[in-house]
NUVOTI-364661 format. One record per residue: residue number from 1; residue in three letters; x, y, z of N, C-alpha, C in turn. Coordinates in steps of 0.02 Angstrom, whole numbers, plus 50000, padded with zeros to 5 digits. Atoms other than C-alpha are relative to their C-alpha. Layout:
REM NUVOTI-364661
> NUM_ALA_X_Y_Z_X_Y_Z_X_Y_Z
...
REM end
This chain:
REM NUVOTI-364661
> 1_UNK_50004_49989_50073_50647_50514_50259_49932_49978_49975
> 2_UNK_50065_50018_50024_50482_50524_50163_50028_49944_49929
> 3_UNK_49999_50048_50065_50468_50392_50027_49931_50026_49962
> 4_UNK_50084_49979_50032_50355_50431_49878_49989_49906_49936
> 5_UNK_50015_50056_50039_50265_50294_49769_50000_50017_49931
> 6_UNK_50019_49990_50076_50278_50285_49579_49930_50013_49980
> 7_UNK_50067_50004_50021_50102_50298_49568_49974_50087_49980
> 8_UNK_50026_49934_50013_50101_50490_49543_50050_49998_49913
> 9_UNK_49967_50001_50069_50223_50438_49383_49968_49944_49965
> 10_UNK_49991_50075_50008_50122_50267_49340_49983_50009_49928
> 11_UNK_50022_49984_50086_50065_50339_49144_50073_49991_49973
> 12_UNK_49948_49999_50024_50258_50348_49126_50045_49943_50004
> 13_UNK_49986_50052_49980_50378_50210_49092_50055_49994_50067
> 14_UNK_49960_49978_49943_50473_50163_49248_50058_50018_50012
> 15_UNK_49948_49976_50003_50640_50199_49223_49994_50114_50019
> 16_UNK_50015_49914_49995_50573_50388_49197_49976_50029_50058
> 17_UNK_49993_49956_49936_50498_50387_49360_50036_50002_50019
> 18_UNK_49944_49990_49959_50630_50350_49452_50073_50031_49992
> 19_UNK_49982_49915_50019_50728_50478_49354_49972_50045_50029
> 20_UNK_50052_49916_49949_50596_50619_49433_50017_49982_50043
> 21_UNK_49995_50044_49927_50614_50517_49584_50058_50046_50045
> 22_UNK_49933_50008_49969_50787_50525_49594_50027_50048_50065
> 23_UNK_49964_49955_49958_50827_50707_49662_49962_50031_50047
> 24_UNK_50053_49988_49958_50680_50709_49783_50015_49949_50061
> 25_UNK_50004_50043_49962_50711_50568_49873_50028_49920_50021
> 26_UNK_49978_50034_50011_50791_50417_49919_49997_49914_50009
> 27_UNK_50055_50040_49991_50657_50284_49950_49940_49997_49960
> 28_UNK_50067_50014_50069_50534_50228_49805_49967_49943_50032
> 29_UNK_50052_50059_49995_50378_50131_49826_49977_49974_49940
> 30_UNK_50023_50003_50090_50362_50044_49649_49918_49964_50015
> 31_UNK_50065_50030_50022_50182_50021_49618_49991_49946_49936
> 32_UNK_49975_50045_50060_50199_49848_49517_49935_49981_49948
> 33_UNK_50047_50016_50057_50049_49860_49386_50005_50041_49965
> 34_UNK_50020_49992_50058_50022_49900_49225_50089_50019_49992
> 35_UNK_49940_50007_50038_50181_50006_49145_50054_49981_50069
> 36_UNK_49970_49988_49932_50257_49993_49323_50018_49919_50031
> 37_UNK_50000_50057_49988_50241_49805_49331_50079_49943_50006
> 38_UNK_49936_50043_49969_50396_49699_49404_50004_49939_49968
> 39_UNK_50001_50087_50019_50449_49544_49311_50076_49977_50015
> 40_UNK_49932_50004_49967_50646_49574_49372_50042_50055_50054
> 41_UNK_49992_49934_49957_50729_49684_49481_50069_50037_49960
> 42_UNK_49966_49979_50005_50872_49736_49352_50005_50081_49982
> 43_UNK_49992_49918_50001_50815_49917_49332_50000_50031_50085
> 44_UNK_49979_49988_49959_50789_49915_49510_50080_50016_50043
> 45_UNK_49939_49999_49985_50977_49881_49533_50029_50033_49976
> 46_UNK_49953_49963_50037_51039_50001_49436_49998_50076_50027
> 47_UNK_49997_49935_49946_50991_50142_49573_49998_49989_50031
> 48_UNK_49969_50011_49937_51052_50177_49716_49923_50006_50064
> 49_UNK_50041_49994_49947_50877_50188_49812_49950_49940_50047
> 50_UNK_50035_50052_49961_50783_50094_49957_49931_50002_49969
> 51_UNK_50061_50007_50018_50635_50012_49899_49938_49955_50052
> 52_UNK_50037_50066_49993_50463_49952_49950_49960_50003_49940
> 53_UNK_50049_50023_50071_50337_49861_49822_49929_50008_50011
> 54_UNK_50087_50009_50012_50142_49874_49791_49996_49958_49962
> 55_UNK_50021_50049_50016_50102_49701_49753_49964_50032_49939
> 56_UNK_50055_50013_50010_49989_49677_49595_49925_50024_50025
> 57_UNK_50048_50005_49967_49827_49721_49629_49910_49998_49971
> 58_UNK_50053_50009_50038_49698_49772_49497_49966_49950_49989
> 59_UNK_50012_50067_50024_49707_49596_49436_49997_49956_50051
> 60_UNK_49991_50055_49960_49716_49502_49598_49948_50020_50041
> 61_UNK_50038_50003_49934_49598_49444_49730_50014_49933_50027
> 62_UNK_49963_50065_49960_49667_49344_49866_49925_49968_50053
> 63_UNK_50040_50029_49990_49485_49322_49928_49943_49977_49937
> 64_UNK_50035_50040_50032_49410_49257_49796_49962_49941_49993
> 65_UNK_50031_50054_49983_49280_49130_49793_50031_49958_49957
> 66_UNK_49992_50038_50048_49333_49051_49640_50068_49969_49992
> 67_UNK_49932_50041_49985_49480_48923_49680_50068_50031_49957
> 68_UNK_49940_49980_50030_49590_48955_49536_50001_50057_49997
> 69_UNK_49978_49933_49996_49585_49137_49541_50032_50027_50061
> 70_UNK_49977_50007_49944_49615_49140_49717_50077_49973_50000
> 71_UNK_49948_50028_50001_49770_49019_49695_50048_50026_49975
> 72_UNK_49951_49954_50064_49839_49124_49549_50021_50065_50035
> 73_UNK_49993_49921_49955_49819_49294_49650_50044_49961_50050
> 74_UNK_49964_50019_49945_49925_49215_49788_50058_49991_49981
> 75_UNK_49956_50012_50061_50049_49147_49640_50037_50058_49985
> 76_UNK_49997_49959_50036_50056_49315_49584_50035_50053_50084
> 77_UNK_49953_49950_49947_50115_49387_49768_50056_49959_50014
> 78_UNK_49943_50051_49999_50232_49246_49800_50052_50047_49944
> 79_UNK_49971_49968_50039_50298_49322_49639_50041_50044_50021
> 80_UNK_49967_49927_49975_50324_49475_49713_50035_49996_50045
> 81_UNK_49943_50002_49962_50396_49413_49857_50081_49981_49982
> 82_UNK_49941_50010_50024_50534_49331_49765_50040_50048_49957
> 83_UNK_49976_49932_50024_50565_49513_49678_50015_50026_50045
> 84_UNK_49950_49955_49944_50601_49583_49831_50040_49992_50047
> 85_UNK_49942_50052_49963_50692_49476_49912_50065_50022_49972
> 86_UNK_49948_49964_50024_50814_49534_49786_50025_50076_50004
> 87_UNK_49992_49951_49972_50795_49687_49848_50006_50038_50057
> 88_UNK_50022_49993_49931_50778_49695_50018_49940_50043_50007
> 89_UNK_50053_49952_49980_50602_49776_49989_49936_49962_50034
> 90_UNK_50071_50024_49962_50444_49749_50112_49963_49991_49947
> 91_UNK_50035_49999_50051_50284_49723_50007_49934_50010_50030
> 92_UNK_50066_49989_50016_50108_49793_50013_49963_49978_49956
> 93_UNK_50028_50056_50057_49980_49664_49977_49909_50036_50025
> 94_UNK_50068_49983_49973_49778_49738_49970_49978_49909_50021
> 95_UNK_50024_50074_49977_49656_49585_50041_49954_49986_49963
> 96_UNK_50046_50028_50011_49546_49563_49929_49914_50016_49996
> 97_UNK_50045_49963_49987_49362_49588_49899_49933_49921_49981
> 98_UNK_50046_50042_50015_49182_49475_49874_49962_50027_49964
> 99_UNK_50053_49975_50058_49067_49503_49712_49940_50011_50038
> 100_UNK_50064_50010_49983_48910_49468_49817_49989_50008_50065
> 101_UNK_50015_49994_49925_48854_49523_49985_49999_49921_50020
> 102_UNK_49993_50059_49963_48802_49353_50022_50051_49955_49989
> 103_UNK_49956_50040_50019_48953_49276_49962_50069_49997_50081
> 104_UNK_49973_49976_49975_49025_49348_50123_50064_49943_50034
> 105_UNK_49972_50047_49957_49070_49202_50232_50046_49956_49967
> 106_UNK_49957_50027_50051_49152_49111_50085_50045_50019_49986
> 107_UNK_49963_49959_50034_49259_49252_50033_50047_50014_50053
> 108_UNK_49972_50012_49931_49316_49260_50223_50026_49933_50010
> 109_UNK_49961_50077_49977_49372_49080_50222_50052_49997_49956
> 110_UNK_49953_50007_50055_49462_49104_50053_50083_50051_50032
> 111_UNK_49968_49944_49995_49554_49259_50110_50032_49960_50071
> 112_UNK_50000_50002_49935_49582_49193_50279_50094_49926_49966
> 113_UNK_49970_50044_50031_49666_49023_50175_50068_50029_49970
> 114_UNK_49935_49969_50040_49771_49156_50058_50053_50035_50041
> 115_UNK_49975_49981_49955_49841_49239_50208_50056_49949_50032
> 116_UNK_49973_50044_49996_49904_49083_50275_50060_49965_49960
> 117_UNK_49935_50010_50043_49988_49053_50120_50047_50040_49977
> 118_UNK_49960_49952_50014_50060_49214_50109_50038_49993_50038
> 119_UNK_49939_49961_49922_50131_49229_50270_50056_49929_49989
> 120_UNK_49966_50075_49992_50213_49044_50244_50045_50015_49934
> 121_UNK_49949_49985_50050_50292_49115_50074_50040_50064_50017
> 122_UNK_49947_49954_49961_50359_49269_50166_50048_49982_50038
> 123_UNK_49974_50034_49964_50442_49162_50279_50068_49967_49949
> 124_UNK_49932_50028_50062_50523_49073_50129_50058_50043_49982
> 125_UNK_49936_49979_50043_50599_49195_50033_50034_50077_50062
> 126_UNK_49972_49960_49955_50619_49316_50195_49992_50078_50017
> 127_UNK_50018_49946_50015_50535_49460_50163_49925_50026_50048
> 128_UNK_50062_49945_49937_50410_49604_50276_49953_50000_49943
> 129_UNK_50058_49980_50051_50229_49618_50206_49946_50039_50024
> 130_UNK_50054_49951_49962_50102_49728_50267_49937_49985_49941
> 131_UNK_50075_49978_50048_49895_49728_50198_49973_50050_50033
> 132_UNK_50029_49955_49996_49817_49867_50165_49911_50010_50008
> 133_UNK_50043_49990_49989_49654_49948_50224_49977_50025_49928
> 134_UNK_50014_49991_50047_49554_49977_50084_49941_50069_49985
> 135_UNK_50044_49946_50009_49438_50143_50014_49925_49978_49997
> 136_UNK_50082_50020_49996_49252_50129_50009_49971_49982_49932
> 137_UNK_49993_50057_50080_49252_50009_49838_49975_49923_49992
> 138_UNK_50007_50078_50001_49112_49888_49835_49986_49958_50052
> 139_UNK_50018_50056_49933_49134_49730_49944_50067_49972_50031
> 140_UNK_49936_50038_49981_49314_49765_49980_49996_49971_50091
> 141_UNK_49975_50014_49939_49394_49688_50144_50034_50048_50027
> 142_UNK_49939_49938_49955_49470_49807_50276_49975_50064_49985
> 143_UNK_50015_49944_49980_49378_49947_50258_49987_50047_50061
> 144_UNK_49995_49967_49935_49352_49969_50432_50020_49966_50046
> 145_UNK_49977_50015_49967_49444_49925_50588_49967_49940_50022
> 146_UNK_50021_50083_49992_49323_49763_50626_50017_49950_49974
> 147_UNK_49956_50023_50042_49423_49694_50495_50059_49976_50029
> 148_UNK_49943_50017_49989_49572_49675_50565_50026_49958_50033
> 149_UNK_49977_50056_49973_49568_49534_50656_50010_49933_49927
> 150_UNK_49985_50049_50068_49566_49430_50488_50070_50018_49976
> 151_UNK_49934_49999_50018_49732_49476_50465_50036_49946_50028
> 152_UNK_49978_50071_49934_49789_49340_50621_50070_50019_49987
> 153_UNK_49908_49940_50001_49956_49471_50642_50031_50014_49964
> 154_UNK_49958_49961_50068_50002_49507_50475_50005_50079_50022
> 155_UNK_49987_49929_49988_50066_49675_50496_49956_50035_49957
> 156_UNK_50055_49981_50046_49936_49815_50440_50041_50076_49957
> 157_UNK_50014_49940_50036_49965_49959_50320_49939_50042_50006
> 158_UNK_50047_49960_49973_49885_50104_50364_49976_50057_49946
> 159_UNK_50000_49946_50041_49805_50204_50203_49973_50050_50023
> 160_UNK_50043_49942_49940_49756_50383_50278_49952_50004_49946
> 161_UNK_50052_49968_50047_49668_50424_50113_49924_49957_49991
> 162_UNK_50045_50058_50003_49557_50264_50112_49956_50005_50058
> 163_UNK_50060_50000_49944_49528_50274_50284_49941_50054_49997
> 164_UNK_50040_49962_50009_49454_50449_50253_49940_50001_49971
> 165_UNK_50058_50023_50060_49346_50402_50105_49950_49953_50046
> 166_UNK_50052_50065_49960_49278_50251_50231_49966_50041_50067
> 167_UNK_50031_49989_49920_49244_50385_50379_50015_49961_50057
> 168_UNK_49959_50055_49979_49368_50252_50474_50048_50046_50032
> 169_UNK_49923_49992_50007_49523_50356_50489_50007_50028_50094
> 170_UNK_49979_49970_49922_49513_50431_50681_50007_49919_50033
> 171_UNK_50008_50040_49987_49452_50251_50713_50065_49943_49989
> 172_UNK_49933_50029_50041_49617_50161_50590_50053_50035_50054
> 173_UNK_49952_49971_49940_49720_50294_50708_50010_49951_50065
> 174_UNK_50025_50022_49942_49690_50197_50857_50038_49929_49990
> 175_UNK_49978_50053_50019_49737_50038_50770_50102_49987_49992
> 176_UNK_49913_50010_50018_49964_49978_50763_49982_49978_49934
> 177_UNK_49997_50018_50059_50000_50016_50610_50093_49996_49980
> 178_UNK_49944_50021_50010_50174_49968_50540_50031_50031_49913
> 179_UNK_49996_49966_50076_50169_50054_50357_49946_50048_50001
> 180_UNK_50054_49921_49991_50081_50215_50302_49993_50044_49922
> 181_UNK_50026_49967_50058_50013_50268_50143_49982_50068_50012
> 182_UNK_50026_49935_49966_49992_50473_50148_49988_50029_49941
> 183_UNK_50037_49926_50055_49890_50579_50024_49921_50014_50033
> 184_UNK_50079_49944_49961_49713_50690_50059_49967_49996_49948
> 185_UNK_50065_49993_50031_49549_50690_49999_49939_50025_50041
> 186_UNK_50040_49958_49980_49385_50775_50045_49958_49956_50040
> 187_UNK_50049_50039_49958_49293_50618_50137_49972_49960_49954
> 188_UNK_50046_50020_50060_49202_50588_49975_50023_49937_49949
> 189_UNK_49972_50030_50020_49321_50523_49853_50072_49981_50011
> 190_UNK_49960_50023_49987_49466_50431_49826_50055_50016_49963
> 191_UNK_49980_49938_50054_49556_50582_49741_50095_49996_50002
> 192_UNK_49908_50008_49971_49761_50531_49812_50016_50092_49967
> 193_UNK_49987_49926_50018_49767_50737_49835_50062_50023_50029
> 194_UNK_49935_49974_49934_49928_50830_49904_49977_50013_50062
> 195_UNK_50014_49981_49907_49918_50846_50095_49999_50074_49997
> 196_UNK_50015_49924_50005_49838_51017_50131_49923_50011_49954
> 197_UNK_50067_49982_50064_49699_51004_49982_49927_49956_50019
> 198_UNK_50070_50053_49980_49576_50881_50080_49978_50039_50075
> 199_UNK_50052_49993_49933_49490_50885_50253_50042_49956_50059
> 200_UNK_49949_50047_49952_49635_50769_50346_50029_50042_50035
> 201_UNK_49951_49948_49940_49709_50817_50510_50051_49957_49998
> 202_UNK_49936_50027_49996_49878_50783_50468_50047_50009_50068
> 203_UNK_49984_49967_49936_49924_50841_50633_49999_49923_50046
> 204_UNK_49997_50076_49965_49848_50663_50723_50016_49964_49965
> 205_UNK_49979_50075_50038_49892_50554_50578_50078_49999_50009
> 206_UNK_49944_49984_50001_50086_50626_50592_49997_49986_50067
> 207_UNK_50004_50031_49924_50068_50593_50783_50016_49942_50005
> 208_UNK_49994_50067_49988_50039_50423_50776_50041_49961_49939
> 209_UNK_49937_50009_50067_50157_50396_50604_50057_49990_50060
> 210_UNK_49949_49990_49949_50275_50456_50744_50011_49950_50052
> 211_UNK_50008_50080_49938_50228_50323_50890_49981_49951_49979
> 212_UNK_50006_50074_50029_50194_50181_50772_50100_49977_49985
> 213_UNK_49914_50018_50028_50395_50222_50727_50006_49981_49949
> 214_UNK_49993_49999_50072_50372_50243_50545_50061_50013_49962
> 215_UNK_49937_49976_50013_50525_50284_50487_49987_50041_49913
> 216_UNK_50004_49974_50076_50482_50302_50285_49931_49994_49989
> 217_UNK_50064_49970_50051_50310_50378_50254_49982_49992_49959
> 218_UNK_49996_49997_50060_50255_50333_50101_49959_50046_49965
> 219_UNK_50024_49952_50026_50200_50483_49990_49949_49975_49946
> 220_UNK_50040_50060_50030_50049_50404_49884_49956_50042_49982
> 221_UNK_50055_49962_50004_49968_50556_49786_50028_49988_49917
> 222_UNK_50009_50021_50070_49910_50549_49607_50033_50031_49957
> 223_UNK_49968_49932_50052_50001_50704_49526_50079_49982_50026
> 224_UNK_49920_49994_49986_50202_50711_49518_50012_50078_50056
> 225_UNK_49995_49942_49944_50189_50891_49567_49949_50019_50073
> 226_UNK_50027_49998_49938_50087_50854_49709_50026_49956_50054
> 227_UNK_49935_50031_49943_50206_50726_49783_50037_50035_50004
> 228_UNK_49925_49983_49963_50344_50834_49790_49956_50086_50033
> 229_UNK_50021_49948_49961_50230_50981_49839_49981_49975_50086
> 230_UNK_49976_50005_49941_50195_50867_49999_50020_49986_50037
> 231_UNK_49952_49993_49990_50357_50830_49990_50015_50043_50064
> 232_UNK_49971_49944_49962_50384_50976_50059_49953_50025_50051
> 233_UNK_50044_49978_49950_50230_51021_50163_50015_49948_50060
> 234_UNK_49990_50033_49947_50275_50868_50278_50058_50023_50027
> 235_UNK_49935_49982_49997_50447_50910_50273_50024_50065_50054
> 236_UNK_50001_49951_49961_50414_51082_50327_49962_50009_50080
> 237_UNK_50021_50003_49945_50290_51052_50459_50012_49931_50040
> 238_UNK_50009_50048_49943_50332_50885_50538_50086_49952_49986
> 239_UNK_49935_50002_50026_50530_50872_50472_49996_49936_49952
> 240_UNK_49995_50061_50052_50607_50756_50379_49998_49919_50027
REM end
């Protein structure tokens, strides 16, 4: 079963996506910022579908140089873990990024610190977390597979669209990935297009979706009618 993310509904309030949602699919990824933002899970409970979460993220950096922001962004996934705990949902957490090239090594000790404390609050409340690879934005972390040893076995999320944008993604292939963000773009930007409208060989990324043992795909394109358009383009070429 494909799962799609609220993020092609996130202008709308959430209840309404997951109305559209509903008769498409039976796995939601709530993207938890702005109108989409999680502070309980009782609208979650009031449908019948499997969920995972998208941490926060705009507002958070878990490498941050700057102590209390750092502490708070960590605060602020903890959060989230104790939201899905009530749900039995995994959670997608990005890693983070450094203002200043030379800030590098700093921003790597912070992140390295927030990790530590993540994985030790997953533990608590009992919950799967995966971090995501990130698009070519800056001075994020994880843009490319040299990255990934700073995780120290956090399970990785695998964005195809990001990787593309980074010129990464044959390279990210190669990498165990355990979650799977899927929308297309042209190499260039970071456009979350329907599968089919970019330059992605969905062909090897659906391969290894397959031998990572993905089970729920997550559908992660910017338009409503372009999630359920490739809805159906996966559907049709690589089943359900």
């Amino acid at each position: 079963m494909y799962a799609i993310s609220t993020h092609c509904l996130h202008a709308e309030p959430l209840a309404s996506a997951l109305d559209k949602l509903a008769p498409y699919t039976g796995h939601v990824e709530i993207m938890s910022d702005g109108p989409h933002l999680l502070t309980d899970t009782k609208l979650l409970e009031s449908y019948s579908f499997h969920y995972s979460i998208h941490a926060p993220s705009r507002g958070v950096n878990i490498a941050s140089v700057l102590e209390p922001i750092r502490r708070a962004s960590v605060e602020v996934i903890a959060d989230t873990f104790a939201l899905a705990a009530e749900v039995d949902a995994p959670v997608v957490v990005h890693p983070g990024y450094f203002a200043w090239e030379y800030e590098y090594d700093l921003a790597e000790q912070h992140l390295r610190a927030s990790l530590a404390q993540i994985r030790a609050e997953s533990i608590q409340y009992g919950v799967t977390y995966f971090i995501e690879n990130m698009g070519n934005w800056g001075y994020f972390f994880l843009k490319e597979p040299k990255d990934l040893p700073l995780l120290d076995g956090a399970l990785f999320c695998l964005d195809v669209g990001h990787a593309n944008e980074c010129g990464t993604l044959d390279a990210f292939l190669t990498a165990p990935f355990a979650h799977v963000h899927l929308h297309d773009n042209n190499g260039k930007h970071d456009s979350h297009e329907a599968v089919g409208k970019g330059n992605i060989n969905f062909d090897n990324v659906m391969k290894r979706v397959r031998e990572n043992n993905i089970k729920t795909p997550v559908i992660e394109v910017e338009s409503f009618e372009g999630a359920i358009e490739t809805l159906g383009t996966l559907t049709q070429r690589y089943g359900a």
